[in-house]
C-alpha positions in Angstrom: 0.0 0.0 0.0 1.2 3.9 -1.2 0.6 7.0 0.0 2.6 10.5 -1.4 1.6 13.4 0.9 3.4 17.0 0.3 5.0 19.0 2.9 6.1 22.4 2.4 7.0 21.9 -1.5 8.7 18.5 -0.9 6.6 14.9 -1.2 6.7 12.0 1.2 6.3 8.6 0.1 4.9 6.0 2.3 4.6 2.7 2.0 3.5 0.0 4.0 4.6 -3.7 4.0 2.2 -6.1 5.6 4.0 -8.0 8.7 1.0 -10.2 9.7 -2.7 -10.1 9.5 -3.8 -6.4 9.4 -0.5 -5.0 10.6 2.0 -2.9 8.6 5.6 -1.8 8.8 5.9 1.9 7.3 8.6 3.1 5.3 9.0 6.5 4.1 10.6 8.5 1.8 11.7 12.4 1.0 11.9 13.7 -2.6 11.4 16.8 -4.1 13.6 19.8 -5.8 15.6 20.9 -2.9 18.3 17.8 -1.9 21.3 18.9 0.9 24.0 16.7 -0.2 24.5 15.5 3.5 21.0 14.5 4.2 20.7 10.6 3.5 16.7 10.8 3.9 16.1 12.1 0.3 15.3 9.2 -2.4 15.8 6.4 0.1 13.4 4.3 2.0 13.8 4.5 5.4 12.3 2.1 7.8 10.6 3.6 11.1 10.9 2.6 13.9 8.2 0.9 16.6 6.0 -0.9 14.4 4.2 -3.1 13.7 1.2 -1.0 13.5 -2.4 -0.9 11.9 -2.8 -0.1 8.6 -4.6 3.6 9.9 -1.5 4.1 12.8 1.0 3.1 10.3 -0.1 6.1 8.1 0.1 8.7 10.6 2.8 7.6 12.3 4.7 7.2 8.7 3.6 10.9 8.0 4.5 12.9 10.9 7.8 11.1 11.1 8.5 12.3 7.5 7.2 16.0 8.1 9.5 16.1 11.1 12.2 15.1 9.3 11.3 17.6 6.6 11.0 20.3 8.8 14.7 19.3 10.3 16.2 19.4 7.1 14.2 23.0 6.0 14.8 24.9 9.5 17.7 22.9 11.1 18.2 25.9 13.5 14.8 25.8 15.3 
């Protein structure tokens, strides 16, 4: 299952591999125009941590761990 969200100009990818009946593992992943060359996140999957989850927590959990990470790399100084 896929999901692309954007956040502030730049896209998250989701996805969600199935782990057992009706729970998920989310990965994420950050692309868009504006790439720092020592930020790993961008055009690679990333795993996150604490699942497995249901389908609907995998989402959001999935999705505010990439916007976090978005805003880190966008405003690293608070």
């Amino acid at each position: 299952m896929q999901r692309t969200l954007n956040y502030r100009g730049l896209d998250i990818y989701i996805e969600l591999r199935p782990t057992s009946k009706d729970m998920f593992e989310p990965w994420l992943r950050i692309d868009g125009a504006t790439r720092d060359a020592g930020t790993a996140a961008f055009g690679t999957l990333i795993k996150v941590r604490g699942g497995p989850y249901s389908r609907r927590w995998a989402y959001f959990v999935a999705e505010i761990a990439g916007q976090t990470s978005i805003d880190l790399i966008l405003c690293p100084e608070g």
